[in-house]
C-alpha positions in Angstrom: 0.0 0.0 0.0 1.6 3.5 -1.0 1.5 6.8 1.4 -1.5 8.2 -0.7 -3.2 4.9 0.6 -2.3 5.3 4.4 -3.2 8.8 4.2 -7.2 8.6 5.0 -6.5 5.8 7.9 -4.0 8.4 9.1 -6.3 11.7 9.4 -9.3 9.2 10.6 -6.9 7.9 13.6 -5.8 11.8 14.3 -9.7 12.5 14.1 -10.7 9.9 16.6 -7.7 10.9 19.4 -7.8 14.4 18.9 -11.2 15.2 20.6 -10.0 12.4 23.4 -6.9 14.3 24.5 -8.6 18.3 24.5 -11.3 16.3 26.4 -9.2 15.2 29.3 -7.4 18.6 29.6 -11.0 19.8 31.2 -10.3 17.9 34.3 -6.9 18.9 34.5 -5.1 22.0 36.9 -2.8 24.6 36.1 -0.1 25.8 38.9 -0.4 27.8 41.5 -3.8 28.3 44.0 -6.2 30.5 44.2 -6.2 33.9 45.5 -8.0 34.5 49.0 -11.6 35.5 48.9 -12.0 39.6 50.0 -13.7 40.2 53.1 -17.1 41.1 51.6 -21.1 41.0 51.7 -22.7 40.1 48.2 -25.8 41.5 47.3 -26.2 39.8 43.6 -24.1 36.8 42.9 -22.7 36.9 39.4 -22.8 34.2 37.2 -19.7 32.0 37.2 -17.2 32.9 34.1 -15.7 29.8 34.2 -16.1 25.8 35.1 -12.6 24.5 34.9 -8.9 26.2 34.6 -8.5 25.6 31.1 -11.3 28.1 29.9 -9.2 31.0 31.5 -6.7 32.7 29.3 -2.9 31.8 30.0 -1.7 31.4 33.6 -5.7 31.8 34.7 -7.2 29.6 37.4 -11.0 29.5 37.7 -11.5 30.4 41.1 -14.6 31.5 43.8 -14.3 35.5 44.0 -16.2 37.8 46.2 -19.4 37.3 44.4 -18.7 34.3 41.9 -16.6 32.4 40.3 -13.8 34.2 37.6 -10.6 33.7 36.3 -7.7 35.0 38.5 -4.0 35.3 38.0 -2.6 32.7 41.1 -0.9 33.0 43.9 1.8 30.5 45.0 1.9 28.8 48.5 4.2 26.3 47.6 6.5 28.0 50.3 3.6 28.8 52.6 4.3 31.7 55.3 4.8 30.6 58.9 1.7 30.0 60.8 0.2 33.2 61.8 0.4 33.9 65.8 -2.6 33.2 67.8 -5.0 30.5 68.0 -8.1 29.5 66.2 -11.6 30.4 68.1 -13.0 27.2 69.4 -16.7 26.4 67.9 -19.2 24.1 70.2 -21.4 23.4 67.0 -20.6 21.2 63.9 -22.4 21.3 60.5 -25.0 19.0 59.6 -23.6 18.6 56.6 -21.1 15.7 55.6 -18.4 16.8 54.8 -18.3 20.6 54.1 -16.6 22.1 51.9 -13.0 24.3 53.2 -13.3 27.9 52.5 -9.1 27.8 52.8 -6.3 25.2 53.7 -3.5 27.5 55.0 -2.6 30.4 57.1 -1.3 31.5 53.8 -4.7 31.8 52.1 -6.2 34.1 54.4 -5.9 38.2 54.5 -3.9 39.9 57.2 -3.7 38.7 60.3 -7.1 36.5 59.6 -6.1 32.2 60.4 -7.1 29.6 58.4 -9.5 27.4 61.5 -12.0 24.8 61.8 -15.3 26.4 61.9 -18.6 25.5 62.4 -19.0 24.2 59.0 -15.8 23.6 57.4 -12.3 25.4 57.7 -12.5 29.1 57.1 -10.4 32.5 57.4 -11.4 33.6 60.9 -9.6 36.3 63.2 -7.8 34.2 66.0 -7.7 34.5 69.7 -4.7 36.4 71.5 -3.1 36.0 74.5 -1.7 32.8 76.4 -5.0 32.5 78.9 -7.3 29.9 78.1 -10.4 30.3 76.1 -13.5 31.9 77.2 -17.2 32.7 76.3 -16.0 35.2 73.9 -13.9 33.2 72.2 -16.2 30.6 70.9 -17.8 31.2 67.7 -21.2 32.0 67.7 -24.0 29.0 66.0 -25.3 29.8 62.6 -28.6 28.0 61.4 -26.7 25.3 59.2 -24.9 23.8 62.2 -27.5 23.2 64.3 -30.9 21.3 63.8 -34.4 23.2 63.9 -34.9 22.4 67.7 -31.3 23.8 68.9 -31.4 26.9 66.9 -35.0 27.9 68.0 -33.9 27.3 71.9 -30.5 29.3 71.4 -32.6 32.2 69.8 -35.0 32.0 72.8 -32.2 32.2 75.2 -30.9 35.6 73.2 -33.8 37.4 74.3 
């Protein structure tokens, strides 16, 4: 068989694997992490600019953003900072739900002096306790309505008033 008779078999193999390899690139991560959410209130969520890393241009992760999800030049904590000073506010309520999702990983993924802690539903930037005493009233984090059922939140907002 001559190369003029290869040639279709040829571009029908490269037809067949070359949808197969962009496809798997969708699931894939570029380097670095995701910035740090701002400290902010949302009014109107946007709606997310991106699903995946590879639909942001260049260096690009698609990451969560004060009020959605965009594409964001990334930060790297490869060498993380050193452990911010203080400790992490102690929480007497867990989430109902299993298994929720982080809101950080490191010390390093938080803004100023804010620590990366276990909160009541999931780890989260939270401003940490100073001093060497032990940990009081005031430290612990107050309940919100997912990490407690309907019973416990109605009878901690009864003992409010």
């Amino acid at each position: 068989m001559t190369f003029s008779g290869l040639f279709p078999f040829v571009l029908l193999a490269l037809g067949t694997l070359a949808p197969w390899a962009v496809e798997g690139a969708g699931n894939a991560f570029k380097a670095g992490d995701c910035p740090p959410r701002k400290l902010a209130q949302c009014i109107i969520y946007e709606k997310p600019k991106c699903n995946n890393d590879w639909q942001c241009p260049e260096k690009k992760k698609c990451c969560p953003d004060t009020c959605g999800i965009t594409c964001l030049d990334p930060v790297n904590i490869l060498n993380p900072v050193e452990e911010k000073p203080g400790k992490c506010p102690v929480s007497l309520y867990r989430c109902l739900m299993f298994n929720p999702p982080n809101k950080c990983e490191t010390d390093s993924q938080c803004v100023g002096e804010l620590k990366c802690c276990e909160g009541a539903c999931g780890k989260e930037c939270l401003a940490p306790v100073k001093g060497k005493e032990g940990l009081g009233q005031a430290d612990l984090l107050p309940p919100s309505s997912l990490s407690l059922n309907p019973l416990e939140f109605q009878a901690y907002k009864q003992g409010d008033s």
